[in-house]
C-alpha positions, 0 to 999 in steps of 0.5 A: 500500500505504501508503494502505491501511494508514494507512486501516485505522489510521485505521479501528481508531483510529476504532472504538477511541475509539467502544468507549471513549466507548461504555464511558465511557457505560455506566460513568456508567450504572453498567455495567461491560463484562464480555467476551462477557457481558451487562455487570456492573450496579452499583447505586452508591446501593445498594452504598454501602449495603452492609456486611459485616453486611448484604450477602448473595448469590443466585448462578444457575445457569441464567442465570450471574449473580451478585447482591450484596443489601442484603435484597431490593435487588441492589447488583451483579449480574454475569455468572459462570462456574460448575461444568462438567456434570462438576464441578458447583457445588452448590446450596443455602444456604452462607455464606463460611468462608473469604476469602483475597486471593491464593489458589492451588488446591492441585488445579488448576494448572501442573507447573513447573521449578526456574525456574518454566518451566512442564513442564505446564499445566492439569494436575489433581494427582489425575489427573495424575502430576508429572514428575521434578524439577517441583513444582506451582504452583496456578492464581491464584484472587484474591479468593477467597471459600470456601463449602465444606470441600472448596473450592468458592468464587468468584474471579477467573476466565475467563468464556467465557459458560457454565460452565467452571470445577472448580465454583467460581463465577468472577467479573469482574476487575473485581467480584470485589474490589467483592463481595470488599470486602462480604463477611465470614466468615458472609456468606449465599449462596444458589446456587439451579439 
């Protein structure tokens, strides 16, 4: 028995450091592994390029991608989750109203206790009825980038490999601080189906 489990360790110690060398490898390539997606693509010489004053975005629908732009160069180009068939995420032309590092939904999140244990999660505060005693603690959206009044935006997130989110446009933990850093009040983007 003991044979076997050092060969298993010594197996998974084995695949562990080849994923690491092969990451490394794609990181110096410019790619960025993104969990179940195709990886983030960073154009370094162009994202230095970048600037608040310059830099726009191109968010598709059909092939869940973000691009970061310099004009019509793309400086990243990422995987992203967006709005579910039943809360969609609009399309058309928008530009960044609002940037706020660590923001919370006010609509989506947990009923939590007086200790912060959560009572509910996942809950909607529309739909949901709070129970007695708890309050709501909103669902973390760091990095978030608003593009409408009535809160659709792109923040960190869960990317599950399809759209998944209230309408928002999730993005990597690992590029939405790059995009965050480019971005300004004005910032375009266009969401196109």
């Amino acid at each position: 028995m003991k044979k076997f489990e050092a060969e298993a360790a010594l197996k998974k110690l084995q695949r562990d450091q080849a994923r690491a060398e092969e990451e490394r490898k794609m990181r110096e390539q410019g790619y960025i592994p993104v969990p179940n997606h195709e990886p983030a693509r960073v154009h370094k010489e162009v994202y230095a390029e970048v600037t608040p004053s310059n830099a726009r975005m191109r968010i598709d629908l059909s092939e869940q991608r973000v691009y970061l732009m310099k004009g019509e160069t793309v400086a990243i180009e990422t995987p992203c989750s967006t709005g579910k068939a039943t809360n969609p995420t609009p399309t058309g032309s928008f530009s960044i109203i609002d940037k706020v590092l660590d923001h919370r939904s006010n609509l989506y999140g947990d009923y939590v206790d007086s200790d912060g244990n959560v009572v509910r999660s996942g809950v909607a505060v529309r739909k949901h009825k709070k129970p007695s005693g708890a309050k709501f603690l909103g669902a973390p959206m760091r990095n978030f980038m608003r593009l409408t009044s009535y809160g659709i935006g792109m923040h960190i997130g869960l990317l599950p490999g399809y759209p998944a989110s209230h309408g928002c446009i999730r993005l990597p933990e690992e590029i939405a601080p790059m995009i965050y850093e480019k971005a300004k009040l004005g910032t375009p983007v266009r969401i196109v189906p």
